[in-house]
Structure formats: structure tokens, C-alpha cells
C-alpha positions in Angstrom: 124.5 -38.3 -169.1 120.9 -37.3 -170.8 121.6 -40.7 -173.2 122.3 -42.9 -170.3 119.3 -41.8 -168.5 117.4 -42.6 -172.0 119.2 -46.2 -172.7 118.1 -47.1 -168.8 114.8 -46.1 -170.0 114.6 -48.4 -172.5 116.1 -51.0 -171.2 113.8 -51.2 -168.2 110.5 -50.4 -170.8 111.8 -53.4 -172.8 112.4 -55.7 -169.8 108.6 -54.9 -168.6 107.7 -55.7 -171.6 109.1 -59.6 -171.7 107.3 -60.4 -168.6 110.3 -58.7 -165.9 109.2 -60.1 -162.3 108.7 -56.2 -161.7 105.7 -56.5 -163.9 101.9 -55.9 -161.8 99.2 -58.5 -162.3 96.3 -56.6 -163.5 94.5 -57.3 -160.3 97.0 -55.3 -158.4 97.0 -52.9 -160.8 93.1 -52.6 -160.8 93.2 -52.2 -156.9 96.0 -49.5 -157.2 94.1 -47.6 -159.7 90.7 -47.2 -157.8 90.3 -44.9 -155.6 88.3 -44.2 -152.4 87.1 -40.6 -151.1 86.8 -41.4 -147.6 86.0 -38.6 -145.2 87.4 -40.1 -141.8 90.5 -39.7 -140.0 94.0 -39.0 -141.6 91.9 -39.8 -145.2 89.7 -36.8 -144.6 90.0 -34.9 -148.1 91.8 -37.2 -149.8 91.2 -39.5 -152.5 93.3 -43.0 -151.1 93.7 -46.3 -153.4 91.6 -49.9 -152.8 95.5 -50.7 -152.6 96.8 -48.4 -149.7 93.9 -49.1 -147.8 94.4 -52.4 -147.9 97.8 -52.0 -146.2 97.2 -49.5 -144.3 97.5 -49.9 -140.6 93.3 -50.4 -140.2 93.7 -54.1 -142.2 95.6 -56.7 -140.0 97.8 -58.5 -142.2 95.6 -62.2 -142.1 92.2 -60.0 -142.9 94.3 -58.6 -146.0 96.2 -61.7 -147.0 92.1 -63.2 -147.0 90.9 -60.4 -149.1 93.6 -60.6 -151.7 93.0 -64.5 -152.2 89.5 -63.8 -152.4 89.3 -61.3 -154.9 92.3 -63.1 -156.9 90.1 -66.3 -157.1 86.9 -64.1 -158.5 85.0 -65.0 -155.3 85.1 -61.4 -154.6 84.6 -58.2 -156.9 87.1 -55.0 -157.0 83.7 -53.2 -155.8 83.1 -55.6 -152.9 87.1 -55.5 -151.8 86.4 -51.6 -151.9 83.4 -51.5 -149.6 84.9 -54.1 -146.8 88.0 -52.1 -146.6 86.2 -48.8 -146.6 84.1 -50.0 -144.6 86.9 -51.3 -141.9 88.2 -48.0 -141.9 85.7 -46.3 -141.4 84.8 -48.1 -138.5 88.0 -48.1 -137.3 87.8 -44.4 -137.3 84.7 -43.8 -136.1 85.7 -45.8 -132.8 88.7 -44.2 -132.6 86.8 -40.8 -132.0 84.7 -42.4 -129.7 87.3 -43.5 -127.8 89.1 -39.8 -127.6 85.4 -38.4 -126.8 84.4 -39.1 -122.8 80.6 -39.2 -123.2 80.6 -41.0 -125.8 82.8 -43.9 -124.4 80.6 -44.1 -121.3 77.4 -44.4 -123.2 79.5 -47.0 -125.2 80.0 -48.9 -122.7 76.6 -48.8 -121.3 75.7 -50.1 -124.5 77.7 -53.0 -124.1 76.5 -54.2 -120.8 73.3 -54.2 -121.6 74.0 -56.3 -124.6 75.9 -58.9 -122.3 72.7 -58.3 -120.3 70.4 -59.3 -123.1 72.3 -62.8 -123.1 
């Protein structure tokens, strides 16, 4: 069974190796490699990829699909796709806790009116 497990092995290494549709562009790679330390929400403590963030349930799927085509053209650097989306979620989070919080939401929403005010 151990020399199975080994020829599998080397089959699938082998296929990689001649260009196997399995195979990750080295821009998906590179956003699956770096990692965040965000301290917000379920992310608290944790070190989360560029990649995971990016399809996590913060990025809707159109703001993702933009990002991706952005930083695959070069119009947009791994560091820059790593702020937005950190960025996003934190955000995200941070409203999130607003929302669970009662005086906060009413002084949000104050907030608000007097913008629409300002108009």
C-alpha cells in the first residue's frame, strides 16, 4: 500500500510539473502566500491569507472578480489588493459592532441625517 501511495505521489509531482491544469498562476499563489494579521471580528488573532479574504463573505463576488482583473493586469500591486480587502473588512467589522451596540447605532444615525442635511 506504502508504494502506491508513493507511485500516486509521483505521478501527480510529475503531472504538476508539465503544466497539469491543477497548476497555480504565481499570482494566485502570491495572494495565497501573504498574509494579513487583522484584529476584527472572527479574524481576531489570526493570521488570514490576501486569498481567503478575498473570498470571504466581506468581498461580494463583482468587487472580487474587479480586484482579481486588476491586480492580474499589473494595474494593481499585491500590497494595494492587501490594503482594499483589509480594509473592506475591517470596515465591514467595525459596522457590524456598531450595529449590535444601541448607542452607537443612534449616534450613527444622527450622523447620517445631518449629512443628508448638509445637502
Amino acid at each position: 500500500v506504502a508504494v502506491k501511495a508513493s507511485n500516486k505521489d509521483t505521478v501527480t509531482a510529475a503531472g504538476e510539473k508539465d503544466g497539469d491544469s491543477t497548476k497555480e498562476e504565481p499570482w494566485e499563489s502570491a495572494l495565497k502566500t501573504t498574509v494579513v494579521d487583522l484584529d476584527v471580528g472572527e479574524y481576531r488573532g489570526h493570521k488570514v491569507s490576501v486569498w481567503d479574504l478575498l473570498h470571504s463573505k466581506y468581498i461580494p463576488e463583482e468587487n472580487r472578480k474587479e480586484l482579481l482583473e486588476l491586480y492580474q493586469a499589473g494595474e494593481l500591486t499585491l500590497d494595494q489588493v492587501k490594503t482594499v480587502v483589509s480594509t473592506i473588512v475591517s470596515k465591514a467589522e467595525a459596522a457590524k459592532a456598531k450595529e449590535s451596540s444601541p448607542s452607537a447605532e443612534s449616534t450613527a444615525a444622527g450622523a447620517e441625517h445631518t449629512e443628508m442635511q448638509d445637502r
